[in-house]
Each structure stands twice: as structure tokens, then as C-alpha cells.
N, C-alpha and C positions, 0 to 999 in steps of 0.2 A: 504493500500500500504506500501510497506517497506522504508524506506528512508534511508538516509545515506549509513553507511559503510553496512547494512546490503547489501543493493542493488548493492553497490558496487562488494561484496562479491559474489551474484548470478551470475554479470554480468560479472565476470571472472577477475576483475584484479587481478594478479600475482607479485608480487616483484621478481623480476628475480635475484637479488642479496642474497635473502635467501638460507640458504643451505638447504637441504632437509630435511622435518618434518620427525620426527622418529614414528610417526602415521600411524599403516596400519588398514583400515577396513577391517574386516575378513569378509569377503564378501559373505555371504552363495546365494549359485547360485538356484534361483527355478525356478520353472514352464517350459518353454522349448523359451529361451528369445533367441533374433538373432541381428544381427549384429548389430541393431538402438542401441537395449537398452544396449548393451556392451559399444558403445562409450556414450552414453548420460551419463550411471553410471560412468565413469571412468574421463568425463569432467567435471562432476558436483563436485566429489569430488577432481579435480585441480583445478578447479575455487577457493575453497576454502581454500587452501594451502595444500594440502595432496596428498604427490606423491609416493605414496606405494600403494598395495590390495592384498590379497591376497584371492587364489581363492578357495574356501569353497564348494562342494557338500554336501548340507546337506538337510534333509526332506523336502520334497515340491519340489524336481528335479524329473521332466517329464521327460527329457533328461535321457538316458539308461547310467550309469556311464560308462565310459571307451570307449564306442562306439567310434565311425568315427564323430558321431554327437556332443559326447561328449569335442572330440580332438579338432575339429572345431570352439566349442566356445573357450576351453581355446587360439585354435590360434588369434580369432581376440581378444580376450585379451590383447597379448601379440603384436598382430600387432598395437592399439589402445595407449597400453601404453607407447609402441618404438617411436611413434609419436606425445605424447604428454610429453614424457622424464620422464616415471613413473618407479618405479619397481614393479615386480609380483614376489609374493612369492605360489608356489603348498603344498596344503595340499593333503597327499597322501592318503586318503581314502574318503569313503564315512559315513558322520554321525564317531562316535567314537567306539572302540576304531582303532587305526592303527593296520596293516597287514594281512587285511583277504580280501581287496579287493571286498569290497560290499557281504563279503561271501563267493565267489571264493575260496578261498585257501582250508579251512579246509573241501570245499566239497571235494574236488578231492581225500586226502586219509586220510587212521585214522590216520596215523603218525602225520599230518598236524593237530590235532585238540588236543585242551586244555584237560588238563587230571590235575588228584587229585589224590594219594595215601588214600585211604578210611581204615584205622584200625579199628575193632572193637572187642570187648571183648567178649568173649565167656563164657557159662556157668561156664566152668570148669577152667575158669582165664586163658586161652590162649586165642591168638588173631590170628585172620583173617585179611590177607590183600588181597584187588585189588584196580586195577586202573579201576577209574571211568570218563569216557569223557561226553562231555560239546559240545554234536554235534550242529554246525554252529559258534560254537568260536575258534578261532585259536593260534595254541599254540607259544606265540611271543620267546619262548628260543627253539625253534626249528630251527636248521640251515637251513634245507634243505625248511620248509615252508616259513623263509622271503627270502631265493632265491628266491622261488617260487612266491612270493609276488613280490618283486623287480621285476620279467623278466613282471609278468601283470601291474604292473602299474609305477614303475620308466622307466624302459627300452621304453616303451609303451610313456612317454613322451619325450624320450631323442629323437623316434624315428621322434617325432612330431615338436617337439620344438627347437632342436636342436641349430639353427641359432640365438636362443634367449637367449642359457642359459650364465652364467658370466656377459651379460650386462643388457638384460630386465629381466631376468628369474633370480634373484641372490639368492633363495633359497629355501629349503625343508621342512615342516611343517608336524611331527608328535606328534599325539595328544594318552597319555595315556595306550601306547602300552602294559601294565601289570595293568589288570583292573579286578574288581572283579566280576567274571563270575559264574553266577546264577547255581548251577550244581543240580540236579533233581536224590535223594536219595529212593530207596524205604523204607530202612529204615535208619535212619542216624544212620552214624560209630561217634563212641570216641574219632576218632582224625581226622583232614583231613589236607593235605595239598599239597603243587605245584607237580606235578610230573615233569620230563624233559628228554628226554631220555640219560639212561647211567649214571644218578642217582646215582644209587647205588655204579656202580665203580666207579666213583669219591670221591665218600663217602670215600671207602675202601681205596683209595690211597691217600688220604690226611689223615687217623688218624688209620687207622690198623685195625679196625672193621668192621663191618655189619652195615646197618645205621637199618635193621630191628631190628637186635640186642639193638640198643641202642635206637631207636624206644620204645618198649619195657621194655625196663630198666624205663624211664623216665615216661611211663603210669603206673610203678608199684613204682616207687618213684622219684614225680616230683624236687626232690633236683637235679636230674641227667639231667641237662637240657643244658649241656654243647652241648648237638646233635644241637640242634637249633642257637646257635653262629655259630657253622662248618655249616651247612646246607642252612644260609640265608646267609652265606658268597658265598659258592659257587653257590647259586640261584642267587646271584647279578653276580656274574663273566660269568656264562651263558647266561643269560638275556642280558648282556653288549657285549658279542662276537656275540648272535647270533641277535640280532635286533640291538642295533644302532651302530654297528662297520662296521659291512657291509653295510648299508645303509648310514652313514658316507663315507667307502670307494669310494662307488661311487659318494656322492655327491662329494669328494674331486677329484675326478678322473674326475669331469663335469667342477669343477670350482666353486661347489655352495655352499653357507652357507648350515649347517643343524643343523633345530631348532626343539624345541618344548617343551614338559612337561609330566611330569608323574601323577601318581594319587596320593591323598594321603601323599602328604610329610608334612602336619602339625600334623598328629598323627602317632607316631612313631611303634606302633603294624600291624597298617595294612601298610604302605609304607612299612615296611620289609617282611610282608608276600606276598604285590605284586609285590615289586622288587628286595627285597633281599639286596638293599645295597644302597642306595639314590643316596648317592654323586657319586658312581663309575659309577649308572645310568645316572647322570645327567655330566657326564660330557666322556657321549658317544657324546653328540652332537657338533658342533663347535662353536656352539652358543649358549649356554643354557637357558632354560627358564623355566615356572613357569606357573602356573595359579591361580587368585585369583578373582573369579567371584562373589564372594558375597560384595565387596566393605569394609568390614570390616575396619574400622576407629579409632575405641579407644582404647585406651592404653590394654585394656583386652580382645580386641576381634579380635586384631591382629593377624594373622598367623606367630609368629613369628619364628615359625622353618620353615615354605615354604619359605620367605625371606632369613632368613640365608643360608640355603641349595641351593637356587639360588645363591648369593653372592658367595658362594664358588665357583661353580665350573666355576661362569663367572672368580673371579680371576685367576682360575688356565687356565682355555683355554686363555684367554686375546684380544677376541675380541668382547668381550660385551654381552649385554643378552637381552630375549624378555622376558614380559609378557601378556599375556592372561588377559585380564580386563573388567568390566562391564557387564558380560551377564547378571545377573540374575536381573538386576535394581534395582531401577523399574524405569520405565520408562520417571518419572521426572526427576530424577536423576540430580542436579544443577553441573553445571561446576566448580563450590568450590568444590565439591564434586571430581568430574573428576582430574582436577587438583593436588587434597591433594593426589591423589590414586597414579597418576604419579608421585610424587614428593618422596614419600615413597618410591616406585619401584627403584626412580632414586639414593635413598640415600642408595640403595644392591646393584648398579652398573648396574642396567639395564637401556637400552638405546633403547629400541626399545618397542613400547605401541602398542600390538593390539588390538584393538577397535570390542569386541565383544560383540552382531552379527550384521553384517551389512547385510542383507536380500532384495535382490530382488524385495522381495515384501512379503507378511503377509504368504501366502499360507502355509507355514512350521507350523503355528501354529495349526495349524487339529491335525497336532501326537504330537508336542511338544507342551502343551497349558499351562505347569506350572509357565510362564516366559517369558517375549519379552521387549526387550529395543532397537528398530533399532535406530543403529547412523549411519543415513543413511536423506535423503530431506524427507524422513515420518516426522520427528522432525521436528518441523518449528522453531528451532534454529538453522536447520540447516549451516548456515552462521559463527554463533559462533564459529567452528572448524578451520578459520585464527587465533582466538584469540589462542586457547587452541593449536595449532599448531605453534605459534611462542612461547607459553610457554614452549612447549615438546623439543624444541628445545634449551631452556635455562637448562633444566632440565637435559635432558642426556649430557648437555656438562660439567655439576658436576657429573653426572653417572662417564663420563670416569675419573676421576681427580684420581689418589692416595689418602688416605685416611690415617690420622694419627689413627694407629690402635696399641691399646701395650695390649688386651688382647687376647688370643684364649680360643674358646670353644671347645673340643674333644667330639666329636658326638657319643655319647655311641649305638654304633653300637651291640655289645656282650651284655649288658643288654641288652638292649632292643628288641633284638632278641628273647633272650629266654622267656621275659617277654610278648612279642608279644603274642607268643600259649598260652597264658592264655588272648590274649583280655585285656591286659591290658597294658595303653602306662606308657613310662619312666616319673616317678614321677617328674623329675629336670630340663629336658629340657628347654620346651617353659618357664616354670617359670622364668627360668636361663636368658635365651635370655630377656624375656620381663622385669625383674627386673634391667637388666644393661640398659636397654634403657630408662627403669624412669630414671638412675642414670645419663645419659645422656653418657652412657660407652660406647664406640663402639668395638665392637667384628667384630673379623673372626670365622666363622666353622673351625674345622680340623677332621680329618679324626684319629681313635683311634690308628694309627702308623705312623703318619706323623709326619716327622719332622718339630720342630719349632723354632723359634729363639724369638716370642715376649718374652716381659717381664715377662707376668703371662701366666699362661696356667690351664687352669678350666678342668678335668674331673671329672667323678663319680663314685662314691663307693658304691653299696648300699643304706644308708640311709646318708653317707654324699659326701660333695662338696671338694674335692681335688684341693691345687693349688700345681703343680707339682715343680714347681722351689723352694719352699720353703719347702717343703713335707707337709705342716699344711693341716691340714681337720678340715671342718665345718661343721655342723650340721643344719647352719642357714644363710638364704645369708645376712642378717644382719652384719654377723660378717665376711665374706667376702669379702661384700663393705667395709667394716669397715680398714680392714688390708689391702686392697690394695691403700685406701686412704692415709692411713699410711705410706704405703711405697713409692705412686708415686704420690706427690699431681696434681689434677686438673690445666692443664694450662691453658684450656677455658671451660668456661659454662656459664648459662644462669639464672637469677635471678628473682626473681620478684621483685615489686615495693617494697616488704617486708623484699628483701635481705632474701630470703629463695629462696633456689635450686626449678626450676622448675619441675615438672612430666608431666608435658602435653606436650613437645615439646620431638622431637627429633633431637638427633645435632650431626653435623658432622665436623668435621676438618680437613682441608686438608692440604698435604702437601708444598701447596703453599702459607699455608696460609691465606685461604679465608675460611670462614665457611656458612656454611648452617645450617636454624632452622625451621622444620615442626612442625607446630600445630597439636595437636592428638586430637583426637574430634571437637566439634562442637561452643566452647566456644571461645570468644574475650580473649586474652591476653594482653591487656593495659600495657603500664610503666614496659616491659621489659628493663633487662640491659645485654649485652652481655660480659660478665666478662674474661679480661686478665691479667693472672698473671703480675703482678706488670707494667701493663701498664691501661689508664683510662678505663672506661666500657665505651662503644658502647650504646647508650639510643633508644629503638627502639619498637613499636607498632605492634601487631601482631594479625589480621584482625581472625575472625573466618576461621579455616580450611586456615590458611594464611602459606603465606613461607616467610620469611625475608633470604636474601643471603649478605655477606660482602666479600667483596675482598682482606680484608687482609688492604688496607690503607683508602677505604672509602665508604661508602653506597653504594649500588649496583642496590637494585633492593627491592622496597615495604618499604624503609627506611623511619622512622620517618615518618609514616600513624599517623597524630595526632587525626586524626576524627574518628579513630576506636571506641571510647569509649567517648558517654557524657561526662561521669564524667569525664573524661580525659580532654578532651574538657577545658573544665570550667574551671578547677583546673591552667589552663596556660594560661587563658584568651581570649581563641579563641572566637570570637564572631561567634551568630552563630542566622538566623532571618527567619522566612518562606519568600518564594517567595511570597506569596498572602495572604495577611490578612485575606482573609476569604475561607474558604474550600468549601462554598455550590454551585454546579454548577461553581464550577474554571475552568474546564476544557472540552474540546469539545474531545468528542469521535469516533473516526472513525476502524472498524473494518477492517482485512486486506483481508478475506473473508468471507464467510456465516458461519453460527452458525451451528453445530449439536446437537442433543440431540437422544444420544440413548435409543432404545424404549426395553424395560424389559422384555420380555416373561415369566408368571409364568408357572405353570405347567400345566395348560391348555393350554397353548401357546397364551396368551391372554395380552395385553398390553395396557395401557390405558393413554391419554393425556387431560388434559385441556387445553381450551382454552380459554383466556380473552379478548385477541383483535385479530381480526382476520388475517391471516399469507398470505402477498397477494402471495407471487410468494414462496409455500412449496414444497420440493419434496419430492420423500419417497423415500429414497435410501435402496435397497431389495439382500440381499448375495446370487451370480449368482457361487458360486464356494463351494462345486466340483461338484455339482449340483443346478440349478435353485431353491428357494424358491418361493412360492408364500403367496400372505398377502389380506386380504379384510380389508376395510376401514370403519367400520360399516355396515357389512355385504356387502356391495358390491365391487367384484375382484378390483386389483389394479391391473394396468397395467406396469408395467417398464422396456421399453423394449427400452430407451436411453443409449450409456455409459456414465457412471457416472465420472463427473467431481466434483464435493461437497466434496469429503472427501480428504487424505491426498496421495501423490505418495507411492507406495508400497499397497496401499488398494485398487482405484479406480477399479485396473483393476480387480476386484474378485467381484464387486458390479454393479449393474444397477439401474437406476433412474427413476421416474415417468417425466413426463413432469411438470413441474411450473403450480401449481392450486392454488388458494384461499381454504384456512383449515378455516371454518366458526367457529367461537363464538360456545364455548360451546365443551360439552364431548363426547371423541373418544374411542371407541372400535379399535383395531388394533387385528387383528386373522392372525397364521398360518394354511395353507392351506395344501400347502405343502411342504418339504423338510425337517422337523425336528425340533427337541427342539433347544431352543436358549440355547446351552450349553457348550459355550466355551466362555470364559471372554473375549480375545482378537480377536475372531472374530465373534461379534454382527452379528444377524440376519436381522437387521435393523436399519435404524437411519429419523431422520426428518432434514431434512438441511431448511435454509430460512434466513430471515433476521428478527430474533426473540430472547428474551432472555426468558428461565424459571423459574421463583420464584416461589419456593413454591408448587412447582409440576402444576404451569401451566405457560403456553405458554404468554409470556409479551412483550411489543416494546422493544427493544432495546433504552436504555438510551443516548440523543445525548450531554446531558452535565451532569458533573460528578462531585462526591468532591473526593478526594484521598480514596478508600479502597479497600480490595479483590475483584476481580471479579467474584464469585461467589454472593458476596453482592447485584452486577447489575444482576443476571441471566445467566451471563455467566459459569457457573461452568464448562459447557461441552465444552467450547471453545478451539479450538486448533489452533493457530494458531497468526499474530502479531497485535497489537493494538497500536495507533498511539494517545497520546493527547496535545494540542496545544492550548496553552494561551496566551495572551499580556499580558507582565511584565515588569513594569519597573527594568531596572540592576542600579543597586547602581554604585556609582563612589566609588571607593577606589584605594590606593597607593599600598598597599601591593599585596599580593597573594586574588584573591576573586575565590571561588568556588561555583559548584553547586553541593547537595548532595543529593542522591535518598535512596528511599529503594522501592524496587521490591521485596524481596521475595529471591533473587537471580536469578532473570531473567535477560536472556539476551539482555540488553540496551543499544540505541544510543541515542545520543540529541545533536539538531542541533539546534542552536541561531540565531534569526536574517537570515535566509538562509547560516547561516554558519556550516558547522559540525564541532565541537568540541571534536567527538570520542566516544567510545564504551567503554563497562565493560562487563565484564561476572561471575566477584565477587569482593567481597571487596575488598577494601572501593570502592563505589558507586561514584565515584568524577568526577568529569570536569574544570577543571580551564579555567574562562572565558578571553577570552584576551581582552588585553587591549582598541582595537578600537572599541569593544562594548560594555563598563563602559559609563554607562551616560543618555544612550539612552531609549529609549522602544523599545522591540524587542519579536518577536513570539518566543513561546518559544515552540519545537518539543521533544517530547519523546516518541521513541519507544521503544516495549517488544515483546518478543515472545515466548512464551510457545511452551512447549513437546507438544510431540501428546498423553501423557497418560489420557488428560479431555476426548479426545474425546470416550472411550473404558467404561463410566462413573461409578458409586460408584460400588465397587467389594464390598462389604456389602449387598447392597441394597438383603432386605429378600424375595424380589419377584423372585430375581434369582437364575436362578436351576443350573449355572454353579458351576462345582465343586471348592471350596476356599481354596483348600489344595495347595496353591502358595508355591516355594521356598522362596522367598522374597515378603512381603504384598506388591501389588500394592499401584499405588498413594493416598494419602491423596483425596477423593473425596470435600473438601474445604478448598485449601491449602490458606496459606495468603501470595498471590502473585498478581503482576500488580503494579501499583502504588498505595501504601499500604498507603502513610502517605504524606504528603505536603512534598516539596522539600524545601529546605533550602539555603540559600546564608551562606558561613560561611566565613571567614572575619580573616587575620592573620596579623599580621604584617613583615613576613618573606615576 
């Protein structure tokens, strides 16, 4: 059972006094769902503090896109959210990229459809040109096709929706509208690239030439590549008039934000070859935004030109930005984690986090099987989302803050152009970006003609680094920081206990005066000091993947966390004592429901379990979608013909269950019958639910008392779902501060004392400070956790499985060290 705030959280209370979490799940719509499951998904996620969604057609929609049927559900979306005071945001396509309209557009003419200028070389050293089309992909710098696109599916909502848009309906979501489109060569040409119509005279009227002519020039001596600066300039200025200016227009003509992201803006060769000019792109929208679905965390694996290039153009529109976050998981994915990714977003001025995918239910994974992270009640964290929504809320409200900013970066728009059609990105960039952000430097993008007034201003030469206001060029960003230090010293940064400049955080200064510090990676920062010119340093503790914020006159928020770090710990004398002298059998275990353990189909389709004690009440839960399987149980049919309630919401309804039988002592054949290979990682063929743990590859009771370690160590491995343990402890008396300190793994954890609830974590530090009227006493001590749903989908390893492993991001650790990992601690201060 759940206790505390968790339960609290299901059962819907609301703080009426919060402003609105800037969390939307991107809500991918499947199967063909009606009016129950619109409001149930839309209550469940206000229950939780999250009053945003937005409404996602994506693989796995039964529902005909665009239809009467289609309209229908987004109406009671929209009727559901009106009346529980949410907003709905429209993604205008189906699946990615935007403006073809599930394919519509570019059927109807060839104008409408994506085309490539194909050159190729000829015997005799001359060249051949045609345009080569790319039929069912729609050509997004085509005026006349995203009219076309706008009248089937904006109009089509405006027609529908009308009554909703400005208040429930507050904006438009396009995803990627210049995307790289697979085009099928009988023989491949020497050069390819965008076509758009009218090409060429534009060519001509911006530089006096033939662009075939210069074309040409550059395939016979690539020094002449000056075509590709002029040509992905006017690719971008195309692109920008004929997709999001018009689609813009209207949104602004309705009253509504218009959001979304492009492809590609962390590698400068291909973002220029799909949109011709980033920034100019990105700030067609009224809202700019980004996507970063790989989670990328450390100082080196950071996107840090998709940041910067978001940043930019939220500055320049100035009413905030979205990011696209989390799809690719994997599907543990811990709320430090969440959190650190929000907080990064929030430190480029973005204020609005969509929570990608939030899924209906699993169905979509049939065509998309590389990847699934639902932040959706499948997680049985799902509760956690009050915590990480009153954080998102702290977060963007340092997004919107001005930002003490004295260098600019000039977005080498013209190299990088021409260095593009060789496949190859701008050597200084992201280097550039990510080298001032060790230094703890904060930049703005600009644009290679934009005026500027900071102090330095960085572009590129070549092989070296220009700062323009002094005209010096570098060779090396060594000598770069070097001289700007020189010139403007540091009035705030961040030290270590060592009094050496930090490289693991990133910082921000604002111009109010309050600063912000994210940890980059995954390591504790201890015996930080937040250094101001010639005023005292700030001393402050910085939790793994942690944020420390200051206001400018005092602690804010995560200040002086002294228990981040033993050794820290000690060194200042905190005392620090386990709750229970002895670990063996401390603690009584209670599951929040049954166990699964999913069953392996080799390539025989043949699956096999032990059994040690026997499983009184098992069921065989059997995948009823998109067609029936059926399974024999040592040779004899299995029957499952209950629905299935044992696995997680979003699964159930694709699965059916045997009725509860006794699974006897001893070894089980499990065979497919029929319906197919188990060959999709996230949607098993089968599973065994019951009140059982597995060690060892067999089937064991369930442990009812515990000493602190993984839950895989009990059998649990494949568990999804919350776990409840509960001891009598005696609490210490003391004067001071007295806490209680967990380690989970980073699970999401309550603990309630004495029937008292003391509160939640969802990451470091792991703390509870015990109050004062239960110092003295004996008292139960309640800790709860609750794992992802990723145990339940079990080891993506396992060599028995035939599913394909070629994942965007490795699924979960199948034996993570999580649950209650290590005895809990009284620690003991005198503050």
C-alpha cells in the first residue's frame, strides 16, 4: 500500500495556491480511447500537480487522424481540461516530421512534395543536373503546401475548437518540420542538395550569377564555396517565410503561443543543410524551443550548441521557451536525473518542460520498439511528479530572470555553411560554448550581423578565435580565457574546498543578484564556496546532480546540505549513528502489489521457470494485442481469457490473465502457440505475476523480514512497483537538529514516524528532520519507495532473447542498487 504523501498525491490533493507547473506530458494519444479514459488521464495527472498536456497523435492511434472521431476526442480534451482548469497544447501532425498531414499534403501534387537538386559528373567533366522527389514527404519551404497543410489541419481545429482557443487551447506544437528525408537514387549524383521552388532566381538576384554556374565552379575547385554561405542563407529565409511565419501568423491571429523545435541544431553541417539558418528558424516560433531527448549530463556530452541556439532566440522573442525532454530514457531514469535536465534547460531561459512520451498506453511500441520511458501512472512513481512539479516551478522562475551576460558568441553561420557540403561541422563551436561553461563564463549566441553591445564578442576565423572588440585572435581558447580574464576579472564563481575554480558546475548570475549552481555529472560536490569579489564566500554543499540557488542576501534553497558527503560529515563533527544496531531481519517487508517476472522466449519460442516453493494464487498474464497469443504450460493450452489487472496502467489493457492456480515445485516449460516471436523488448509476450520472488532463476517466497540491501538481492529484480518497511526504533533525544538519512538508490521516498508523516525526497540528500515531540520515544518507523516500471520489461541482455538490442539508449540496469540499500542513520548537529 502506499502511504503518506505518496497516497496523498493519488488521492488528488491540490495546493490551490501554486501557480501553474510549467510540466506538460506530451501525451501520445493510442488505440481508439473515449470519453472515460480522457478524463481519468487528464485527473490523474492534476491530482499530481501538473496542469498542462499536450495532445500527441503518435503510432499506436486507431483513431483515423483528422477524422470527426479524431476532433471528438481532442474536444473532450479540451472540454475535461476547461473543467479541471488545465491547458492543452495541439501538436499538428501525426508521428514527425510536421506539414504533410499524416501524408495528405504531398499526395495531392508534385509541387507539394520534397525535392533535391541531384548533380552529377559526366564522362567528359561536365555535369548533369535534375530534381529528384522524395514521394510521401512534403516539401516544408513550399508556400503553397503548408497552406495546404494549415487549411487540413490548423483550420480543421480552429473549426472545432474554436471556443477553447486563448484560454484552454493556449498553443501550437511543431515538431522538426526540415528533417532529413531518405530520397531513393538509382544511381547516386556528386552532389545533392535542398531544392525549393524558384531557387535559382533567387540565386540570381541576390549575387548576379547562375547558382548552376557556381554549382559547378565549386565541384571543379572546392576553394569556391562561397555558393553554399549565399544558398543556406536563402534556404533558411525560405524555410522561415514558408513554414513557421505562416503558421505563426495564424497562431497569432487565434491568440495562441507557437512552439516547437527543429532537427539537428547541435551539429552545425547538417542543421544548415536542413534549415538553412538555425536561429532565423528558431525564432519563427513565438515560443521557441529545442529538443534534447537523450538526457545528456556531462560537461562533454552536453548539446551545447542546441542550448545556446534555444537561448537565443527565447531572448530575442521574450516570452520564454519549451523543451522537449526525456524520451529516449531509459526508463528508470531517477528524478536527480529529471530534475539536473530541467534545471540546465532553465539556466538557457527555458520555462516550459515537456515530458516526453506520455503514452496512453504501450501499444505504440509495435513500430517504435527502440525506446519507451512513459511519464505517465505506468511508473509507479508516478506521485513523484508534485515533487518534481513544485521544483519546475522554482526552476523556470530563474529561466525568466535576466542574466549577467558580458560575452557573445557569433554563430559562424558562413563557415559552417560551406563546411557543411563536405559533412563536416564547425571545428570551434560547441568546443567554444562548452569551454566557457567549465570557465563558468556565461554567453549569449548572436547571429554573424547582429548587432552587439557586450563587452567581448567571440567569432571565427578559420583556424582561429576572434574577439572582435579588441581585434586579437587566438589560436587557442587557453589564451582566450586567459585575456578576457585579464581584462574583466570574475565577480562571482564557485571554488572548491581546494580554492581551485570548479569545472563541474554550471553558474549563473543574475541580474538581481541571486545566483544559480548546477552540478554536471553525476559526482557529490562537498565544501563548495561561492566566491564574491571582495565580499565573504557563500560555504555550501552540492548533493550529486544537485542545484544550490542564492538570492543574493541568503540561502535559498538546498543551502548548507552538510550530509552530502561523509567525509564532510566528520570533518565538522556531525555525528552520525544507524537507527538499529543490527541489520539482520531489521525490517518487515510489505509489497504494494504482486510480483512479475517476465518469461524469455528463445528462438524456439520456449521459456523456462523454476520452481522452489510453490506459487499458491500465479497467473500467466498472455499479450492479447494486436492479436491474441496463445502459450501451453508444459505442454498443456493455457487458458487466459480474464482482463488483466497484475501488471502496470498503460499495459493491462493489451494483456489477459489466466485465473489464480497453484504453479507446483519444480521445472516449467512455457511454449508459444501462437501469435509470434517474443521480439520486442518493451512489449513481452508474457509474464508470471503472484506473490513470489526469483533468485537465481527460480521462483522463491517473498522475504517478510529484511536487512537493508538491493532488491534484486531479495528476488525482487523484476519488481515494479512500491515497497513499504517498518521497524520499532527507538528516536534519540537531542537539542539540536536530529535527522533521519536514507539511501534508496534514488528512489522515490516517504517516511512516516510514529503515524506521523515527516515528508518525501525524490533526490539528494535523502533527509527528514525529526520533530521535536517524537525525540524520546519508541516509535514505528514507515519507509516507503517506489520504482519505475522499467524491472518489470526484465534484463535487455538476457542471451535467451531474440528481441532486437540495437536500443537508442541501453535500457535499465537489470540489478540496479536501489530500495533501501544500506541502514538508515540518525545524524545528530548541533545547529
Amino acid at each position: 500500500m502506499l502511504t503518506g504523501l505518496l497516497a496523498m498525491a493519488l488521492n488528488g490533493a491540490v495546493r490551490a495556491e501554486a501557480p501553474p507547473a510549467p510540466l506538460i506530458p506530451m501525451g501520445a494519444i493510442t488505440g481508439r480511447p473515449d470519453e472515460n479514459t480522457v478524463r481519468e488521464t487528464l485527473e490523474a495527472y492534476k491530482s499530481v500537480g501538473i496542469d498542462q498536456y499536450l495532445i500527441y497523435p503518435r503510432s499506436g492511434l486507431e483513431t483515423e487522424y483528422m477524422s470527426e472521431e479524431w476532433l471528438q476526442l481532442c474536444e473532450w480534451f479540451c472540454k475535461h481540461a476547461q473543467r479541471l482548469n488545465m491547458k492543452i497544447w495541439l501538436y499538428d501532425e501525426y508521428n514527425w516530421p510536421s506539414g504533410s498531414c499524416k501524408g495528405r499534403v504531398p499526395k495531392e501534387r508534385p509541387g507539394y512534395v520534397y525535392r533535391e537538386f541531384a548533380v552529377s559528373r559526366k564522362a567528359d567533366g561536365t555535369f548533369s543536373w535534375r530534381v529528384q522527389a522524395a514521394p510521401g514527404w512534403v516539401d516544408s519551404k513550399s508556400v503553397n503546401a503548408i497552406k495546404r497543410f494549415i487549411e487540413l489541419t490548423h483550420d480543421r481545429y480552429e473549426k472545432r475548437l474554436k471556443p477553447y482557443f486563448g484560454n484552454t487551447v493556449v498553443g501550437i506544437f511543431s515538431d522538426e518540420p526540415a528533417y532529413h528525408v531518405p530520397i531513393k537514387f538509382a544511381a547516386m549524383p556528386t552532389l545533392r542538395f535542398a531544392y525549393y521552388d524558384g531557387a535559382e532566381v533567387v540565386y540570381k538576384q541576390r549575387v548576379g550569377r547562375d547558382l548552376r554556374q557556381d554549382v559547378e565552379a565549386y565541384l571543379a575547385d572546392n576553394s569556391k564555396d562561397e555558393v553554399w554561405a549565399v544558398y543556406a542563407d536563402l534556404l533558411g529565409q525560405r524555410l522561415r517565410a514558408a513554414f513557421f511565419d505562416q503558421i505563426r501568423t495564424w497562431c497569432d491571429r487565434q491568440g495562441l503561443l507557437y512552439t516547437g523545435h527543429l532537427l539537428a541544431e547541435d551539429a552545425t553541417a547538417k542543421g544548415i543543410r536542413y534549415n538553412g539558418n538555425v536561429l532565423n528558424a528558431l525564432k519563427g516560433f513565438s515560443l521557441p524551443g529545442m529538443d534534447e531527448i537523450g538526457t545528456r549530463l556531462s560537461t562533454n556530452d552536453i548539446e551545447w550548441a542546441t542550448f545556446a541556439a534555444a537561448q537565443h532566440a527565447i531572448g530575442r522573442r521574450g516570452k520564454g521557451g519549451l523543451a522537449e525532454l526525456f524520451a529516449l530514457g531509459p526508463a528508470n531514469m531517477t528524478h536527480a536525473t529529471q530534475r539536473q535536465m530541467i534545471w540546465l534547460s532553465a539556466m538557457h531561459k527555458v520555462d516550459q518542460y515537456l515530458l516526453a512520451v506520455a503514452p496512453l498506453d504501450a501499444r505504440g511500441n509495435l513500430e517504435k520498439g527502440a525506446y519507451f520511458n512513459p511519464l505517465t501512472r505506468m511508473q509507479p512513481w508516478f506521485p513523484a511528479f508534485r515533487v518534481l512539479a513544485d521544483e519546475s516551478r522554482l526552476a523556470a522562475s530563474y529561466a525568466a530572470k535576466p542574466v549577467r551576460c558580458e560575452v557573445a558568441v557569433r554563430y559562424p553561420q558562413s563557415e559552417a555553411a560551406k563546411m557543411g557540403m563536405r559533412d563536416q561541422n564547425h571545428p570551434w563551436l560547441n568546443g567554444t560554448l562548452r569551454r566557457l561553461a567549465i570557465e563558468q563564463i556565461t554567453v549569449d549566441l548572436y547571429e554573424e550581423d547582429e548587432a552587439c553591445d557586450k563587452p567581448f564578442v567571440i567569432s571565427f576565423q578559420g583556424k582561429n578565435i576572434r574577439e572582435e572588440r579588441s581585434g586579437r585572435a587566438f589560436e587557442k581558447l587557453d589564451a582566450l580565457v586567459a585575456f578576457m580574464r585579464s581584462q574583466r576579472p570574475t565577480e562571482v564563481w564557485v571554488e572548491t574546498a581546494e580554492g581551485k575554480m570548479s569545472d563541474s558546475v554550471l553558474l549563473r548570475h543574475y541580474q538581481d543578484n541571486s545566483v544559480a549552481v548546477l552540478a554536471l555529472g553525476k559526482q557529490a560536490q562537498p565544501g563548495l564556496r561561492l566566491m564574491r569579489r571582495g565580499k565573504q564566500p557563500v560555504l555550501f554543499n552540492l548533493p550529486a546532480q544537485g542545484v544550490f540557488v542564492w538570492d543574493g542576501q541568503k540561502p535559498a534553497h538546498d543551502i548548507d546540505r552538510r550530509l552530502a558527503d561523509p567525509a564532510f560529515v566528520n570533518k565538522n563533527g556531525v555525528r552520525v549513528k544507524p537507527i538499529l544496531e543490527t541489520g539482520q531481519d531489521a525490517f518487515s517487508l510489505t509489497l504494494g502489489n504482486l510480483n512479475t517476472h517476465r518469461l524469455v522466449f528463445n528462438s524456439n519460442g520456449v521459456a523456462r521457470l523454476s520452481v522452489e516453493h510453490p506459487v499458491a494464487e500465479a497467473r500467466i498474464v498472455i499479450r492479447n494485442f494486436p492479436k491474441p497469443y496463445s502459450l501451453t504450460l508444459d505442454g498443456k493450452p493455457l487458458i487466459a481469457d480474464l482482463p488483466c489487472d497484475t501488471l502496470r496502467q498503460g499495459l493491462n489493457g493489451l494483456y489477459m490473465q489466466t485465473v489464480p492456480f497453484r504453479l507446483e515445485k519444480g521445472g516449467h516449460a512455457f511454449s508459444v502457440n501462437t501469435g509470434g516471436r517474443d521480439n520486442n523488448y518493451f512489449l513481452p509476450v508474457a509474464f508470471v505475476t503472484g506473490a513470489f520472488a526469483v533468485k537465481d532463476s527460480q521462483a522463491v517466497t517473498v522475504p517478510q523480514k529484511v536487512a537493508p540491501t538491493a532488491l534484486w538481492r531479495y528476488g525482487l529484480a523484476g519488481y515494479a512497483g512500491s515497497l513499504t518497511y517498518r521497524a520499532e526504533v527507538d528516536v534519540p533525544r537531542h537539542a539540536g537538529d536530529l535527522l533521519i538519512r536514507l539511501k534508496t538508490g534514488g528512489l522515490y521516498t516517504s517516511v512516516a514516524l510514529g503515524g506521523q508523516l515527516i515528508g518525501e525526497r525524490a533526490w539528494a540528500p535523502f533527509e527528514w528532520r525529526v520533530p521535536e515531540s517524537l525525540r524520546g520515544g519508541r516509535h514505528e518507523l514507515v519507509i516507503t519507495v517506489a520504482t519505475s516500471v522499467a524491472p518489470l520489461f526484465g534484463d535487455w541482455k538476457d542471451p535467451a532473447g531474440v528481441w532486437p538490442k540495437n536500443f537508442w539508449v541501453s535500457p535499465a540496469d537489470p540489478r540496479p542498487d536501489n530500495g533501501l540499500i544500506a541502514m538508515p542513520e540518525w545524524v545528530f548537529t548541533e545547529r
